[in-house]
Backbone bond lengths (Angstrom), bond angles and torsions (degrees), N, CA, C in turn:
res aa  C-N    CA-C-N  psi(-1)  N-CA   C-N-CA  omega(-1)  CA-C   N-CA-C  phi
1 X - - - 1.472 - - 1.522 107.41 -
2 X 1.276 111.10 134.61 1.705 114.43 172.17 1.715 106.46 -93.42
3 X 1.460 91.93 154.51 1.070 119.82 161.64 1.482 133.49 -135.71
4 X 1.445 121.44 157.87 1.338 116.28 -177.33 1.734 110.45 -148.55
5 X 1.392 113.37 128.93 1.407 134.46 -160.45 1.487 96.71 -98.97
6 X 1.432 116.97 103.48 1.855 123.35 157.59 1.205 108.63 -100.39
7 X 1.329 102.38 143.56 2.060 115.64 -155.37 1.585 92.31 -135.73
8 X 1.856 129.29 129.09 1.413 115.34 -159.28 1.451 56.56 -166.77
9 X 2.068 104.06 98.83 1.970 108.03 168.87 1.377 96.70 70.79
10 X 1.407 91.35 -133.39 1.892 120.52 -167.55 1.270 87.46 -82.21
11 X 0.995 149.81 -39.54 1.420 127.67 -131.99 1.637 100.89 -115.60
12 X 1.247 95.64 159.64 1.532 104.18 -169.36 1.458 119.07 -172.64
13 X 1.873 122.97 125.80 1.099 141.52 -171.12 1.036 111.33 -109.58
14 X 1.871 109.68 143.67 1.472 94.89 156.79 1.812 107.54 -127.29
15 X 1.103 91.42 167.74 1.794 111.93 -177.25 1.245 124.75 -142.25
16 X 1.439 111.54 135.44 2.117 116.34 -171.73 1.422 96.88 -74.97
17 X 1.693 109.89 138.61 1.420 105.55 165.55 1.535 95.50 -97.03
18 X 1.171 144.92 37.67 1.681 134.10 159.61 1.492 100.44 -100.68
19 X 1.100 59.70 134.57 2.158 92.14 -174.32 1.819 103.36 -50.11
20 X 0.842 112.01 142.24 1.337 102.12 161.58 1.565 133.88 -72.41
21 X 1.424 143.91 157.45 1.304 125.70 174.71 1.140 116.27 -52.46
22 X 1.066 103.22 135.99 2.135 115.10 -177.46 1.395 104.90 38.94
23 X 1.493 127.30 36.46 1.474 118.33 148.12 1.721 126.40 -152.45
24 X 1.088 115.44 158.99 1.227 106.72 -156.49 2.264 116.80 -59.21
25 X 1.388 94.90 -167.23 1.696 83.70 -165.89 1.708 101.07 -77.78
26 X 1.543 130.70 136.85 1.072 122.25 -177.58 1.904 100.28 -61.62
27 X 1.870 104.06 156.25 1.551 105.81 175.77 1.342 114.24 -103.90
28 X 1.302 110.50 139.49 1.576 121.12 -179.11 1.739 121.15 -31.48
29 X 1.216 126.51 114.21 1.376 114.62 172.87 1.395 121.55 -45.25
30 X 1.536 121.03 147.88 1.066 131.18 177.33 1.492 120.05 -56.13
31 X 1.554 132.55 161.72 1.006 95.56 157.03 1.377 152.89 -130.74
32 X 0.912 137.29 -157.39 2.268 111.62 -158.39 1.003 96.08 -76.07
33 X 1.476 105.92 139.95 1.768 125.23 155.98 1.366 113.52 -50.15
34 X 1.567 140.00 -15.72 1.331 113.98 172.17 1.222 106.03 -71.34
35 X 1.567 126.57 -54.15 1.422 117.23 -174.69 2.013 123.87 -33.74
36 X 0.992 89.31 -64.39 1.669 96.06 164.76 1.032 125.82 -68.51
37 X 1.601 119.75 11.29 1.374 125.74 158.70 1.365 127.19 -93.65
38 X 1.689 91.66 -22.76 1.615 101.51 -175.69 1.328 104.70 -89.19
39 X 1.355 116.62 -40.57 1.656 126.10 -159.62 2.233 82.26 -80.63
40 X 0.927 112.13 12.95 1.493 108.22 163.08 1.259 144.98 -103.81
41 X 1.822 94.30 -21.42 1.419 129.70 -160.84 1.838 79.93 -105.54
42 X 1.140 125.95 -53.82 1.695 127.32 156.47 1.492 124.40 -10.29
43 X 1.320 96.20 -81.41 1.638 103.29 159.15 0.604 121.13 -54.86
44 X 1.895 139.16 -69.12 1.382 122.22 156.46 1.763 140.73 1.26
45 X 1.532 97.17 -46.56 1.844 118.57 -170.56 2.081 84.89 -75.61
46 X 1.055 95.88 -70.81 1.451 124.63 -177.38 1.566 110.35 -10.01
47 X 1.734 102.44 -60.05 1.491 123.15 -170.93 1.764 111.97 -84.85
48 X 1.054 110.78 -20.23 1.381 130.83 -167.56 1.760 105.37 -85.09
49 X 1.503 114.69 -55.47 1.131 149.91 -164.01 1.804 82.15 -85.10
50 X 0.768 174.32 -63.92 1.561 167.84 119.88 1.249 105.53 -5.55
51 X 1.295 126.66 -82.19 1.532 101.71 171.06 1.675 143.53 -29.40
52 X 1.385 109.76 -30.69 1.494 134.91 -175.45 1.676 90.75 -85.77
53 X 1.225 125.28 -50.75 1.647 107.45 -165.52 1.692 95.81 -78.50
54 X 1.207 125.04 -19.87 1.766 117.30 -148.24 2.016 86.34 -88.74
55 X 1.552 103.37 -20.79 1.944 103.40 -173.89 1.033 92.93 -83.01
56 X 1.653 133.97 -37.80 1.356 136.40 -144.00 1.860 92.03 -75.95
57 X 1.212 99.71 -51.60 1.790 127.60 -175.82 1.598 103.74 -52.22
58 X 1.219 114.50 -39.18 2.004 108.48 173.33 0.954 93.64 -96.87
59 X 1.502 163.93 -22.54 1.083 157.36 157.08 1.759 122.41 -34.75
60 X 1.029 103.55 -51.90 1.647 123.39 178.87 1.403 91.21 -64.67
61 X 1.620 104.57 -74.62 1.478 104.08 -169.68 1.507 145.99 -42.41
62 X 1.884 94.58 -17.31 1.463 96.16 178.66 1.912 104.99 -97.91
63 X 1.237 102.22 -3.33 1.976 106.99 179.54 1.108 88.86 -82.26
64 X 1.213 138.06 -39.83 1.251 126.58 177.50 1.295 137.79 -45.90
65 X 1.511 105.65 -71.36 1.189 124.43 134.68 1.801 134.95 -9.18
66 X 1.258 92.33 -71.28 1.466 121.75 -176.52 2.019 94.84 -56.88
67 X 0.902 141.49 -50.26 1.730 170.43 1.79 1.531 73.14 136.40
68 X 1.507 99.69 -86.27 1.865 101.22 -151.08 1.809 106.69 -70.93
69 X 1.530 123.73 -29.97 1.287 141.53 -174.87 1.977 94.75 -61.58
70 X 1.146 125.04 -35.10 1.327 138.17 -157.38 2.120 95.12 -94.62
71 X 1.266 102.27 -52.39 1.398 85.21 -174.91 1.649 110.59 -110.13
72 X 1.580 112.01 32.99 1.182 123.28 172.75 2.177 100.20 -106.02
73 X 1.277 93.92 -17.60 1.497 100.07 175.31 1.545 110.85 -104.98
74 X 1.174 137.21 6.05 0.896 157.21 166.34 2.004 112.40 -78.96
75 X 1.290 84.86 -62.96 1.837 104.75 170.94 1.456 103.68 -54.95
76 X 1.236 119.85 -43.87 1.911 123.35 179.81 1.548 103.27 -73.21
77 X 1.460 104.25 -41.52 1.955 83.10 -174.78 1.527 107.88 -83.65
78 X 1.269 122.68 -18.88 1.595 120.46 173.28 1.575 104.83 -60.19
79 X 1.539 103.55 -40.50 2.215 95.17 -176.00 1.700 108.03 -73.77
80 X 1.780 115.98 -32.51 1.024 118.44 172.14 2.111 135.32 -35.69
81 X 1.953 73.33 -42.94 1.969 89.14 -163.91 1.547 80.86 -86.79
82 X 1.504 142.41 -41.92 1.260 144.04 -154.69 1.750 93.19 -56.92
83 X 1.332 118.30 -50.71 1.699 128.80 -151.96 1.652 77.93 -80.48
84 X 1.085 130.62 -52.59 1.788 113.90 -168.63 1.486 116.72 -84.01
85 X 0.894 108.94 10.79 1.994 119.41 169.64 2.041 93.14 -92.11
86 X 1.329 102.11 -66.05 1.695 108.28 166.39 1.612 105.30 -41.73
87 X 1.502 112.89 -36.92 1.741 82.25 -168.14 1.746 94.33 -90.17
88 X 1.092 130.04 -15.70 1.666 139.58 -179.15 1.545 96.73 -60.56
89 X 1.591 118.57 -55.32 1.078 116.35 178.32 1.843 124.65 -52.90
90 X 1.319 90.58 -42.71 1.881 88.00 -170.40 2.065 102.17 -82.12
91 X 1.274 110.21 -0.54 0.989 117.71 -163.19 1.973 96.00 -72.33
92 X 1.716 102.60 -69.04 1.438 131.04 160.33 1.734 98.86 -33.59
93 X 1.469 118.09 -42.95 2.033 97.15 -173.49 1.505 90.21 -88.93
94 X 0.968 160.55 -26.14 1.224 141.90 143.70 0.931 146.65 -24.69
95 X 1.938 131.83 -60.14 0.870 123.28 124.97 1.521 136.46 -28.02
96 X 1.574 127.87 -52.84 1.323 122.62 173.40 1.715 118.21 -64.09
97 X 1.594 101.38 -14.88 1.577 98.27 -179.80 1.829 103.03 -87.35
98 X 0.825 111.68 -27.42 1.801 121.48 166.92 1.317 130.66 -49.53
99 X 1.795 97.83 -52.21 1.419 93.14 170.98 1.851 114.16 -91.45
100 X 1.472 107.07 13.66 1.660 99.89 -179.20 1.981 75.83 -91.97
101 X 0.503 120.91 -60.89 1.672 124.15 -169.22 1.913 100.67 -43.81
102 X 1.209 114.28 -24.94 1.460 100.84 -177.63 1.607 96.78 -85.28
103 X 1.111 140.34 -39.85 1.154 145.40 -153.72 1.551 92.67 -77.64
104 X 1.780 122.39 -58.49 1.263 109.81 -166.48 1.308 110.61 -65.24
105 X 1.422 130.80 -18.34 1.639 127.76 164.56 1.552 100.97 -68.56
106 X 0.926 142.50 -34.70 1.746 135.87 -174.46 1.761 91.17 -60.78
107 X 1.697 127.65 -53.83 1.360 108.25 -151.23 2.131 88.89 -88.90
108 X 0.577 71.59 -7.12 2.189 67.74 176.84 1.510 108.06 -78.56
109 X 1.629 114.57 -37.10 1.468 104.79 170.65 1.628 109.89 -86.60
110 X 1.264 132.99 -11.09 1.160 132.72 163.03 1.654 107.37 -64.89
111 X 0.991 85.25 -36.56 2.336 78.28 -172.27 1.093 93.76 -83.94
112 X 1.255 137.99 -21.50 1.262 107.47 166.63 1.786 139.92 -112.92
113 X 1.620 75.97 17.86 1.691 85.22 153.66 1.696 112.06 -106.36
114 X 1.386 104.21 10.50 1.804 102.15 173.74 1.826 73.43 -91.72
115 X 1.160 117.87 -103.98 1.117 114.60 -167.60 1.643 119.91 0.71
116 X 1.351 136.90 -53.82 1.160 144.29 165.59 1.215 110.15 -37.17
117 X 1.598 112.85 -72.24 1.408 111.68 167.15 1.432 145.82 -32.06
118 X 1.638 114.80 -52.11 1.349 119.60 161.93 1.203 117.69 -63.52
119 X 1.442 130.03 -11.35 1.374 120.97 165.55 1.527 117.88 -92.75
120 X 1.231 116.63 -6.05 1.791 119.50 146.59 1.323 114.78 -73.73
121 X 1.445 109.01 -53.70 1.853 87.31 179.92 1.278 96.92 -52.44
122 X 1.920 144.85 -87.06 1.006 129.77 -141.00 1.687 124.09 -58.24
123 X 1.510 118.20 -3.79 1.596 132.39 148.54 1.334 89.25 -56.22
124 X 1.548 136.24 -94.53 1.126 132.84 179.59 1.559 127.84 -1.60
125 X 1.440 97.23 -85.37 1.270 99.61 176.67 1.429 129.09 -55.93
126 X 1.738 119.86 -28.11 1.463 108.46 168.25 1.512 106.95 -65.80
127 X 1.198 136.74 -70.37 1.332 134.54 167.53 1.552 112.68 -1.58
128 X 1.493 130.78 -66.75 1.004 153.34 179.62 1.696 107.58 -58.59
129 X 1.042 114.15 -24.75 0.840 116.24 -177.21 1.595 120.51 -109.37
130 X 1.238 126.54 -36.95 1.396 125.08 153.92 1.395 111.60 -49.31
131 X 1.605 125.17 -49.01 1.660 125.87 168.07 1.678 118.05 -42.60
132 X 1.488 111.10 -22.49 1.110 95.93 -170.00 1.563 99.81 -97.49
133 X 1.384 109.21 -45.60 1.849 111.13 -172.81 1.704 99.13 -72.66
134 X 1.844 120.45 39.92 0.956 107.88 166.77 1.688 89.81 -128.54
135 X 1.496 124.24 2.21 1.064 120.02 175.00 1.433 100.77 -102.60
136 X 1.114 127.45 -69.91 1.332 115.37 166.45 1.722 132.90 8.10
137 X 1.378 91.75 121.26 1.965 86.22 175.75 1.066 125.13 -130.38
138 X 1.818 106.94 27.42 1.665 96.44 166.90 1.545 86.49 -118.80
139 X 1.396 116.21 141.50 1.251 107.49 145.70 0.898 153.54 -67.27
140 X 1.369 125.09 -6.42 1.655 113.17 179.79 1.661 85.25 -114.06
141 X 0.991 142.06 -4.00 1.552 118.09 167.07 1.509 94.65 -80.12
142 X 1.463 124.29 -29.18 1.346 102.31 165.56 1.525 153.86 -34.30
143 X 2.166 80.68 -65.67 1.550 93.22 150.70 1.336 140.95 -53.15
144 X 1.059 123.92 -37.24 1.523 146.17 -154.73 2.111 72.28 -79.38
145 X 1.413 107.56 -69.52 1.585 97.13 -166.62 1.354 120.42 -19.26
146 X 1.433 97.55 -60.46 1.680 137.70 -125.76 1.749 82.63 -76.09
147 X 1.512 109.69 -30.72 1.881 113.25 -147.63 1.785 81.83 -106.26
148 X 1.185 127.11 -20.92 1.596 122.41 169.55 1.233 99.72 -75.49
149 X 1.264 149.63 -46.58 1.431 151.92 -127.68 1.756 96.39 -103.86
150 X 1.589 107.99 -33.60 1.457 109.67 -167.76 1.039 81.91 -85.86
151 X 1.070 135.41 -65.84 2.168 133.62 -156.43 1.403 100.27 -61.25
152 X 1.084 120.35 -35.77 2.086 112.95 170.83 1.708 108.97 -70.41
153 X 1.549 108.12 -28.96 1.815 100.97 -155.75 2.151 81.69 -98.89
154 X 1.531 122.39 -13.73 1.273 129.04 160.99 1.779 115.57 -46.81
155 X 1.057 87.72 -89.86 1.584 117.34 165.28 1.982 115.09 -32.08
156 X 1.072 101.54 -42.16 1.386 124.75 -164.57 2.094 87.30 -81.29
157 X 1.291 104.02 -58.11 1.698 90.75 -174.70 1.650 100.50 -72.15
158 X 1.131 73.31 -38.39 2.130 67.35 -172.60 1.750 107.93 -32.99
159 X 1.248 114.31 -95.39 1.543 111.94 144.44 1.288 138.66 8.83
160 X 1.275 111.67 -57.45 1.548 111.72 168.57 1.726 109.23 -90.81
161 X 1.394 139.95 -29.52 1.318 132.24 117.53 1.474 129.08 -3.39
162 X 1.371 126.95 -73.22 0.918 122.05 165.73 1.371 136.11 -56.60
163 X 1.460 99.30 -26.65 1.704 89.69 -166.59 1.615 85.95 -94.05
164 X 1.082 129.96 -52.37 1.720 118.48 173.56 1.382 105.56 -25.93
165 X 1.469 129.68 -69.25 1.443 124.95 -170.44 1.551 105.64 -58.63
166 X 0.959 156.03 -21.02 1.781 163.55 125.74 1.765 98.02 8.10
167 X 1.675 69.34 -77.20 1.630 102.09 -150.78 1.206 110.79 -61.48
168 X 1.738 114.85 -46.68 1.344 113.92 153.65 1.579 149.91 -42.94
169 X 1.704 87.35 -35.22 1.339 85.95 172.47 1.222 131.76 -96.67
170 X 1.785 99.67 -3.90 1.656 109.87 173.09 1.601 114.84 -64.70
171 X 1.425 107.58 -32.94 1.340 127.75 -149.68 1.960 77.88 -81.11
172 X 0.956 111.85 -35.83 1.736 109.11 -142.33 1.630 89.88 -76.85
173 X 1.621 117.79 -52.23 1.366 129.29 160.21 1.453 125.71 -61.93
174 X 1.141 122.08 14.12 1.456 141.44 137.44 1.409 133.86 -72.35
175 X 1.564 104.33 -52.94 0.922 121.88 157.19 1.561 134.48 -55.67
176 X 0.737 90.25 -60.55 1.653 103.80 162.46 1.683 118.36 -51.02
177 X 1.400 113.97 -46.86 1.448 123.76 170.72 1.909 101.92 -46.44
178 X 1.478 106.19 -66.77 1.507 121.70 -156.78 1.841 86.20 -59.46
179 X 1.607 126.50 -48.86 1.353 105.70 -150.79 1.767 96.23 -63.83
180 X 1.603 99.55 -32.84 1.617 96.52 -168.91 1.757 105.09 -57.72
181 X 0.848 118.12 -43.66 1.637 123.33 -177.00 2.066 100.33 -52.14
182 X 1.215 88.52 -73.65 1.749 93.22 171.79 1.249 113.18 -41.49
183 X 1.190 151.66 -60.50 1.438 152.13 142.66 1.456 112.78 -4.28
184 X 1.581 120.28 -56.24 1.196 113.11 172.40 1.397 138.96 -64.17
185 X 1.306 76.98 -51.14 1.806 109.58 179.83 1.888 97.17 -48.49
186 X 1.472 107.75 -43.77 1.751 101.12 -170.46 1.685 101.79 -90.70
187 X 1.278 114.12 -5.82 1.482 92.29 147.93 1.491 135.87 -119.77
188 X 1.107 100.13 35.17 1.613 128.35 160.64 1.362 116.92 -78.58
189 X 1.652 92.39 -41.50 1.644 97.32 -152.01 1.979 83.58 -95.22
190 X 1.095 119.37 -8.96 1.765 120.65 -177.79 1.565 86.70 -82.30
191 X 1.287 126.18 -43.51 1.465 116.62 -164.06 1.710 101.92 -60.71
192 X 1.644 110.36 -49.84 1.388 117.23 -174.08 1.120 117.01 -64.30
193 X 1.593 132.11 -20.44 1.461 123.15 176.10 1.486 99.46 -92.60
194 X 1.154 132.95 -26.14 1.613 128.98 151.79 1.718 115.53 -31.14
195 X 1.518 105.51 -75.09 1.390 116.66 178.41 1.647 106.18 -50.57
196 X 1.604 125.21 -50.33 1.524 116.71 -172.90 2.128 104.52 -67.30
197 X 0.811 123.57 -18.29 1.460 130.16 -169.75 1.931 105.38 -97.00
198 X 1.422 97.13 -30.07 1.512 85.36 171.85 1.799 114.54 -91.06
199 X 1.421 118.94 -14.17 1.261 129.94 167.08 1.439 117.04 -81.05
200 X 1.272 106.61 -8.24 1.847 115.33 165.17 1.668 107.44 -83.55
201 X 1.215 81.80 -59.16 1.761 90.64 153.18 1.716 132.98 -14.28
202 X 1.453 88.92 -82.50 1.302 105.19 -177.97 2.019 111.15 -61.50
203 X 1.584 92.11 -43.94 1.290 99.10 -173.47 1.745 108.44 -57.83
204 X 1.282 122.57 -28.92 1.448 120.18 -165.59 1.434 101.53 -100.64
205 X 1.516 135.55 -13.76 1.056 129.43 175.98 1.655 110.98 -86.66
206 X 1.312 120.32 -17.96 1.700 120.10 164.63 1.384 109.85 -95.97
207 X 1.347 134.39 24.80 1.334 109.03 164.17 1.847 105.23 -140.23
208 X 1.085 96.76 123.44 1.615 115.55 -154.72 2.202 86.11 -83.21
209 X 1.779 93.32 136.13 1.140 103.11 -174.39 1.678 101.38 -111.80
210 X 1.311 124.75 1.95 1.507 147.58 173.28 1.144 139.58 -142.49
211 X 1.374 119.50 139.03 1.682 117.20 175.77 1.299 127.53 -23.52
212 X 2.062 115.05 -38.67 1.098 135.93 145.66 1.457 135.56 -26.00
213 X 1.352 74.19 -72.37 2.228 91.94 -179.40 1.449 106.39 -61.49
214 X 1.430 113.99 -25.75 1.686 109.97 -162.50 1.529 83.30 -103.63
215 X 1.063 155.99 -42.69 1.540 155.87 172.59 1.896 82.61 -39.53
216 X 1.094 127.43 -66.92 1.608 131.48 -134.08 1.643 94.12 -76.17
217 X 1.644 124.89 -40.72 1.298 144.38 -169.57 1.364 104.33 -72.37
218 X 1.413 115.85 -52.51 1.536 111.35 163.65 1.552 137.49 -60.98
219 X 1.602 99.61 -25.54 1.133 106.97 162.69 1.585 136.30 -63.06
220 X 1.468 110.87 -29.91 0.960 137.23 160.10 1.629 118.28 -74.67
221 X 1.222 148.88 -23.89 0.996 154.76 115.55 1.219 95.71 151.40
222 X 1.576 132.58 7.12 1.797 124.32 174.83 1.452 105.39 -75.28
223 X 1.024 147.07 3.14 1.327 141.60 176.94 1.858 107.62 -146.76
224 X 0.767 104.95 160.03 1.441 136.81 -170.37 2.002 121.37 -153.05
225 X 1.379 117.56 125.27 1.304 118.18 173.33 1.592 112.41 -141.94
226 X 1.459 120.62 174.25 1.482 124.12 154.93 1.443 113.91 -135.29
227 X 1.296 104.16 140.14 1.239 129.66 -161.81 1.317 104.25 -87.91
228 X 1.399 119.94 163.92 1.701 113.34 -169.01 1.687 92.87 168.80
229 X 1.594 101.38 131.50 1.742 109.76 -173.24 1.960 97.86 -79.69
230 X 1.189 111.00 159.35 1.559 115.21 -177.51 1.494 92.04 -150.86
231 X 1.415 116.75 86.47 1.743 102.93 -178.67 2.010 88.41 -81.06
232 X 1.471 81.86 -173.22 1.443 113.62 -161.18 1.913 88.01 -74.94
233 X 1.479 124.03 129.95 1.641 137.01 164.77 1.434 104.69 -64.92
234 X 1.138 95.70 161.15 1.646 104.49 151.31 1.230 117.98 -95.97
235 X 1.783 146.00 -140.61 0.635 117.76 -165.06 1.689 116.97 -106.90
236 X 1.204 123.99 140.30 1.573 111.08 -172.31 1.593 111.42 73.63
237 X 1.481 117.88 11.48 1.546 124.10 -162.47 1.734 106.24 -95.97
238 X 1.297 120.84 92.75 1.917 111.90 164.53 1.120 106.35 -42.01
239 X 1.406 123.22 -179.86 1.550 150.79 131.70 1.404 105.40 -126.50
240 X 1.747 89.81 146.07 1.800 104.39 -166.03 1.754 109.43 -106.09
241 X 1.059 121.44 94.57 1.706 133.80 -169.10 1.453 86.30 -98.78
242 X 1.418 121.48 121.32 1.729 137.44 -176.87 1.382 96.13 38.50
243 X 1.479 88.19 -130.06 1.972 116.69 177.09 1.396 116.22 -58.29
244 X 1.301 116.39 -6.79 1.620 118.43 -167.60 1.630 135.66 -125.72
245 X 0.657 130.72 107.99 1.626 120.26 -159.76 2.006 103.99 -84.02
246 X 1.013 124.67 143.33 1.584 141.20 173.37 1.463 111.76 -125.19
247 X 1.455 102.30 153.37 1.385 118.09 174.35 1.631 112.62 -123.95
248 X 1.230 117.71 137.63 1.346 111.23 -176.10 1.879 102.28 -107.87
249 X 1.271 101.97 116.55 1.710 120.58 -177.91 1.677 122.90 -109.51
250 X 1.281 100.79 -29.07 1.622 100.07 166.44 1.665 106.78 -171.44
251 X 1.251 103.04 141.47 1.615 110.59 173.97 1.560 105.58 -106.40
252 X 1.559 101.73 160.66 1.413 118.40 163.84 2.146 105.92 -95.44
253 X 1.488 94.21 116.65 1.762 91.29 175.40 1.655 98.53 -65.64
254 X 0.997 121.09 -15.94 1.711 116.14 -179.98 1.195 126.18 -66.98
């Protein structure tokens, strides 16, 4: 006599394949609904358990993301404040190069109101001095004066001549030093409002103010997002997006 063993899980039947007398061969029992209940609840785990790692898996990826976008804008506003401390700085030698430049014009019009001056006394003193070799009554102690008085009041401009032309020309090559410095300094400080205006620049061209701009940024591959519906709660009501629950509190119609 034959037999034949069907196994469905744990469980397991057996049945004769010899025909019965005068009737045909009995047919194998079906087999139990638990088995195909479990091997269902299986798949079930299977599809579920894939779903959970594949949310878990964009989940990571956008903190990540989100992660480097956060301290990659961080790195831009640290160079940002760095370039306007530099322009604060040349701002302060500017001013301090201004007022050294007012002062060296104060001693240039001073030398040359000393200068002015010694050329009134020596008006003076010729005056003073023709008055006297007109009182005078010897002549040659006259002369003899007259030729001491010129070679001292000679000597005497020469001297004050000279040191004016000194003074003048120190002052003038001072001047000249400070404008060249000022000259620089204001195109230092043109370079630095260059550099702060092209980092405004940069800063406003990576950060998307629309569905658009961030469509256009991703396209380009500097940005990356995931999309996800958030209808309107009721009241005190989350919504659960993966691992995380959100509340929707106000939109932009823009």
């Amino acid at each position: 006599m034959l037999f034949a063993v069907a196994t469905y899980g744990k469980d397991f039947s057996m049945f004769s394949l010899k025909p019965k007398e005068g009737g045909a061969t009995l047919p194998p029992p079906p087999p139990p609904k638990n088995a195909l209940l479990k091997a269902g609840i299986a798949l079930s785990l299977i599809l579920i358990l894939g779903l959970v790692y594949n949310a878990y898996t964009k989940h990571t990826g956008l903190e990540e993301r989100i992660g480097f976008l956060e301290h990659q804008l961080a790195d831009q506003t640290d160079q940002m404040k760095a370039v306007k401390k530099h322009a604060t700085d040349l701002g302060s030698d500017i001013e301090v190069v201004t007022k050294k430049l007012g002062v060296t014009t104060q001693e240039l019009t001073a030398s040359r109101r000393f200068a002015e001056k010694l050329q009134a006394e020596q008006e003076k003193a010729k005056r003073e001095l023709a008055s006297e070799i007109a009182t005078k009554a010897s002549t040659t102690e006259v002369a003899a004066n007259v030729a001491a008085v010129r070679q001292e009041a000679s000597t005497k401009v020469a001297e004050v001549q000279q040191n004016a032309e000194s003074k003048i020309g120190t002052v003038s090559g001072e001047v000249k030093t400070v404008a060249a410095n000022l000259d620089a300094t204001r195109r230092d400080l043109a370079d630095s409002r260059r550099e702060i205006t092209d980092v405004k620049t940069s800063l406003s061209a990576q950060i998307a103010r629309n569905a658009g701009e961030l469509s256009e940024l991703r396209r380009k591959g500097e940005r990356d997002y995931f999309e996800f519906d958030l209808p309107k709660p009721k009241k005190n009501e989350m919504t659960r997006i993966a691992d995380i629950q959100l509340q929707l509190r106000k939109t932009d119609p823009k």
